[in-house]
N, C-alpha and C positions, 0 to 999 in steps of 0.2 A: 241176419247180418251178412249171410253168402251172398245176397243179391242186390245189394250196392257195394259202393267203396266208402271207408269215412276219412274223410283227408282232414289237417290240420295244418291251418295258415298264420304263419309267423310276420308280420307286418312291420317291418322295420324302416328306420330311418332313412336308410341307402337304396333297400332292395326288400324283396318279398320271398319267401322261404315257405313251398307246400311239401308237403309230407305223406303218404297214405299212414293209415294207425292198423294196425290189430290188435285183437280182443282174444286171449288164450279162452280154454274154459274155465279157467279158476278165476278170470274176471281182472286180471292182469296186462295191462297195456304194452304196447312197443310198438317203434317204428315200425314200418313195412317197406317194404324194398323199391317202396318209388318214391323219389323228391326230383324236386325242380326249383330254382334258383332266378330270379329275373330283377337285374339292377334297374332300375327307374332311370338310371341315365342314360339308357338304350335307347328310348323312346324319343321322336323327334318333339313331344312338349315337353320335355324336361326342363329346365334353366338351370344349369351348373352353378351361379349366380344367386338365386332363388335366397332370399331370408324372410326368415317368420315375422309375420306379424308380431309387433311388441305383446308381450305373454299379457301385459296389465293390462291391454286395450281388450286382447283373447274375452282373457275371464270378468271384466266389465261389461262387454259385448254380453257374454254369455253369461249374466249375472240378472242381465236385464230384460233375457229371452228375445235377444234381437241380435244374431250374426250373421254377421254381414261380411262373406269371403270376397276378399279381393281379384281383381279379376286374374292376378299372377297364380294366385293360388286357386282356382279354378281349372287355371290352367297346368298348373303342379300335378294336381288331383288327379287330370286325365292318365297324365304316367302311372300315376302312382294304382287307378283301376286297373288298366293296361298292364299290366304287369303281375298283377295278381292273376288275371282272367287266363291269360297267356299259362302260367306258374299252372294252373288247376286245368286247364285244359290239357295240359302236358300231360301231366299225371295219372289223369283221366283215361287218355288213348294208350299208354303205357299199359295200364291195367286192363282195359279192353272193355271196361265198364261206363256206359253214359248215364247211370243214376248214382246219387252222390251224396254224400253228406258232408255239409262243409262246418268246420268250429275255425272261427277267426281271432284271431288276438294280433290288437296294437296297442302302441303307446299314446297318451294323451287321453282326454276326458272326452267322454263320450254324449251326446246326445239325449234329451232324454227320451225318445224312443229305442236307445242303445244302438242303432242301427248306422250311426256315423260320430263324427269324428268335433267335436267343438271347440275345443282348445289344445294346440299342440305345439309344443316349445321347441321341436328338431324338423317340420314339415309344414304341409299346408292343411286348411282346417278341410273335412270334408263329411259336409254334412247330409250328402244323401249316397254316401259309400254305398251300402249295401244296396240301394235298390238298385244304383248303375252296375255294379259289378252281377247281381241278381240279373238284370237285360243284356248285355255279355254274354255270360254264358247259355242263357233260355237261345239266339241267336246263332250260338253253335252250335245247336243240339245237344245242349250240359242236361239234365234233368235233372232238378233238385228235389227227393223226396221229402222235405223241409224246409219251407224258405230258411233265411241266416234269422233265426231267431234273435241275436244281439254280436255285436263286436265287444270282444272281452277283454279285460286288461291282460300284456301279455304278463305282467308279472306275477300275475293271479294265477295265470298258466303255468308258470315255472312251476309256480308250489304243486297246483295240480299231478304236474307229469313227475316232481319229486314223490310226491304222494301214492299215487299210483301207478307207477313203472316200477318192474322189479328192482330196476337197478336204483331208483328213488333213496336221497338222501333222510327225505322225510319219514319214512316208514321207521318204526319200531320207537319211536321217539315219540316224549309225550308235549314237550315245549320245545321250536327247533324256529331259528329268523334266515332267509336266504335275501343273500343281495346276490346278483347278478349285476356284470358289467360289461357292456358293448356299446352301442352305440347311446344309450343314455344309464340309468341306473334303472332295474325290476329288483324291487323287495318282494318277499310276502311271509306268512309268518303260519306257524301250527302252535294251536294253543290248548291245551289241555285234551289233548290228542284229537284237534280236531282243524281241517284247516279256516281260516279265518279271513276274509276281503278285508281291506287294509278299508276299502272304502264303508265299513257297516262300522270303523271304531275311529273313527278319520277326530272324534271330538276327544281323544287324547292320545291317537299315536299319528305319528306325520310321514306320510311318503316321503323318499332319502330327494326325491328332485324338486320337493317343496323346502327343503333348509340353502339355507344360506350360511356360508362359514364367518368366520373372523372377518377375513381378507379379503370381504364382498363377494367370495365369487360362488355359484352352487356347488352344492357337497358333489351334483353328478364331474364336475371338476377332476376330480380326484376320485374317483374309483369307477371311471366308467374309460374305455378304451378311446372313444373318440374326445371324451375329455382331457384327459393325459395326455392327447396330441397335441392338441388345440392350448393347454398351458406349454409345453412344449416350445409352440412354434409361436407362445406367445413373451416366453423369455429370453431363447432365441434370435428375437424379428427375424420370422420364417411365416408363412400364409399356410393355412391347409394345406392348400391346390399346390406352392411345393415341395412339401411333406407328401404329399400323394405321389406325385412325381416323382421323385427322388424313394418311395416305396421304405419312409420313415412312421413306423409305426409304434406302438409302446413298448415292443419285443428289442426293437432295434435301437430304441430309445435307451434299455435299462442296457444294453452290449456298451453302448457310446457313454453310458454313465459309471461303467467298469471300466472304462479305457480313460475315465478324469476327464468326460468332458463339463463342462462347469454346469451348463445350462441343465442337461441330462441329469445331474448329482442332486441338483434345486428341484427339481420334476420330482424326483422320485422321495426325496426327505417330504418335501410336502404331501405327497400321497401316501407314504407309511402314516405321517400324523393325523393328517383327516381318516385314513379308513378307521385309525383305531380310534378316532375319536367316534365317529360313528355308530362302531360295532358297543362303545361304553356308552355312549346316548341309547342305542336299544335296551343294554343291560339297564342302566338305571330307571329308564321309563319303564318297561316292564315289571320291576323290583319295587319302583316306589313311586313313576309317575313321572309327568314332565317336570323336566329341570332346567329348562332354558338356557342350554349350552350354544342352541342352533337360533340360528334370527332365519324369518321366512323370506322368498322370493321375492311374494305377494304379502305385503304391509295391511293389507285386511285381512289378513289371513286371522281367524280366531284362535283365541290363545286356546293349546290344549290344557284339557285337564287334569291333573294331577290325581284326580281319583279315578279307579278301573276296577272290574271284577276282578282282575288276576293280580294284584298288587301280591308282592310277595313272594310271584314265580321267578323261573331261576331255568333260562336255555343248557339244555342237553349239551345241543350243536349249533355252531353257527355255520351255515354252509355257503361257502362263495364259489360264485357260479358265471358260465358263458367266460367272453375273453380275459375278463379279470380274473376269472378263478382258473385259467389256464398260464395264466402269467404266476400268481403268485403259487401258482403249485411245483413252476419251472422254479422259481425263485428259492424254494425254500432252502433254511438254512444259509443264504447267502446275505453279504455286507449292505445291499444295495436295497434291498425291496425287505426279505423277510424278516432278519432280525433288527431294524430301528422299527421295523410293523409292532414286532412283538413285543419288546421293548418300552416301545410307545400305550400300547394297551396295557403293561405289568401293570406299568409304574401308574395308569389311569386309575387302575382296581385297586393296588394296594394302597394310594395316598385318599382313596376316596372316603369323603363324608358322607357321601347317599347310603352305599352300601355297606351292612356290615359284618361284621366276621364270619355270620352262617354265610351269606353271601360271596363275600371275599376266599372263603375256603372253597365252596362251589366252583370258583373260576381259577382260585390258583392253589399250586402244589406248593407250602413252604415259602410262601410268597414270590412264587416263581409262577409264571402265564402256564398251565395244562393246554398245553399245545393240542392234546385230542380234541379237547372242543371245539376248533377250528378245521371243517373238514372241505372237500373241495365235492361241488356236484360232478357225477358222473356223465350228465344228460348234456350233449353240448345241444341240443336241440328238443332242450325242456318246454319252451315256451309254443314248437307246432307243437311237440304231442299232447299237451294241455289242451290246448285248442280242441285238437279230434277228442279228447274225452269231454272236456266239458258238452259238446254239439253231441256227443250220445248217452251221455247221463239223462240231458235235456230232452233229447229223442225221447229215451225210453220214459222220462216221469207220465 
């Protein structure tokens, strides 16, 4: 292990986030004391402008084994390499080390060589990511002792670096769900103490940025940081760009909805309702299966199934994580965000016909929400360290 570095790359919608990892001797993860940061909008291909291909045409395209990136997003893509390459080269020279092991995680659906990017709802599609990113760094003098065996989901990674970081919310627990919220929604889930790819049970539980609410809009809406803006500034009539401007974020959002601004007040009632309806879509699907509370993005989407191996189980914890789980941790106890959250979940579990009274007892005290259950991750940079463990689990099988 002393004679490379193992970095872990967070892939986000804005920017690209590397990390170096270590490995204690008790086989114990943690950051390591080098990271690097690089927004995509630094680069001169960037287009501040830039919107996705319609998601239907995405997974139509890639349904029928023929994706076809546009030439915008081709051009997206070069940032978006550029900036990782940059991110890990950084990190690299910091360390002093030019052999490397890289674990990657983004958002969106992968390829099926796993080595790029096929359908992505916040970017552009990019489907030979790792091999250009792989010519990059071989042209610096990077040596990879590994090619990038696959780009992994980051959300998959969260659970990871909960799972095996000391500081890991997942540990000690035998049934536990994380959402994460930034710039889109990462679930992922531990299930009879073991963790679980959302994509190996995809035939009856549903990633949170595949439902669709009531009010048409995705659940990522409402529990993801860049969503909250974006409902925001669209009750408002405010554009991202000035919300960005003007450096109006979800933090600044809930301040301005304690001071009675209207639009702010509507933002946030809506996102207490959907998280906890949410958080009671997991409970019941887990407990008894789908229940058709959510309508999907994607209208072919196959219905899930209502039978599962784990019918019956019953979450420890549920852990909210990255910016949503630092807002609702600043939050708690407060008029605005925590207790209609709470509130809005009681009253989900106790009027419910899914679940029942073992159940119902499991989640509340005396018909009141056990607010232990609800805990906040530790890791704000769960999803690189996931990454570097996944790329050395994989190493060493």
């Amino acid at each position: 292990m002393q004679d490379f570095l193992l970095i872990g790359v967070d892939g986000g919608a804005t920017k690209v986030n590397c990390w170096s990892v270590n490995i204690d001797h008790s086989g114990k993860f943690s950051l390591g004391d080098f990271n690097e940061s690089r927004s995509y909008a630094v680069y001169s291909e960037y287009d501040p402008e830039f919107s996705p291909v319609n998601l239907q045409i995405q997974l139509d395209e890639r349904s029928r084994g023929c994706i076809n990136p546009t030439e915008k997003e081709i051009q997206q893509a070069i940032a978006y390499t550029k900036a990782c390459a940059d991110s890990i080269i950084e990190v690299a020279g910091k360390s002093n080390k030019s052999r490397i092991l890289i674990g990657i995680g983004m958002p969106g659906l992968k390829t099926d060589d796993q080595r790029g990017i096929s359908a992505m709802a916040n970017g552009p599609r990019q489907i030979n990511y790792a091999k250009n990113l792989e010519k990059i760094l071989s042209e610096a003098g990077i040596e990879l002792i590994s090619p990038i065996s696959h780009i992994g989901s980051d959300a998959f990674y969260c659970g990871l670096g909960e799972e095996y970081a000391s500081a890991g919310q997942f540990r000690n627990v035998k049934n536990s769900y994380y959402l994460g919220g930034g710039t889109g929604a990462a679930d992922a889930l531990k299930l009879n103490a073991s963790l679980v790819s959302l994509d190996n049970i995809k035939e009856w539980f549903v990633k949170a940025w595949e439902m669709k609410c009531p009010e048409n809009r995705s659940i990522e809406t409402y529990v993801s940081s860049k969503g909250i803006q974006a409902l925001y500034g669209e009750l408002s009539n405010q554009s991202l760009a000035e919300l960005n401007s003007q450096e109006i974020y979800p933090p600044q959002i809930r301040t301005r909805a304690f001071a009675g601004d209207p639009f702010a007040c509507e933002t946030f009632e809506k996102v207490a309702k959907y998280l906890a309806l949410l958080l009671y879509e997991r409970m019941t699907t887990l407990y008894a299966g789908w229940q058709e509370i959510f309508n999907f993005g994607n209208p072919n989407r196959l219905i899930p199934n209502n039978q599962h191996p784990y019918l019956g189980s019953l979450f420890d914890n549920i852990i909210i994580g990255q910016r949503l789980g630092d807002m609702l941790r600043e939050s708690k106890n407060d008029s605005v965000l925590w207790q209609p959250f709470i509130q809005s979940l009681n009253l989900l579990i106790c009027e419910s016909t899914v679940l029942d009274d073992h159940a119902k007892n499991h989640y509340c005290l005396n018909d009141r929400l056990n607010e232990n259950r609800i805990v906040f991750s530790n890791l704000r940079e769960a999803p690189a360290l996931g990454a570097g463990i996944d790329a050395y689990l994989n190493f060493m099988e």
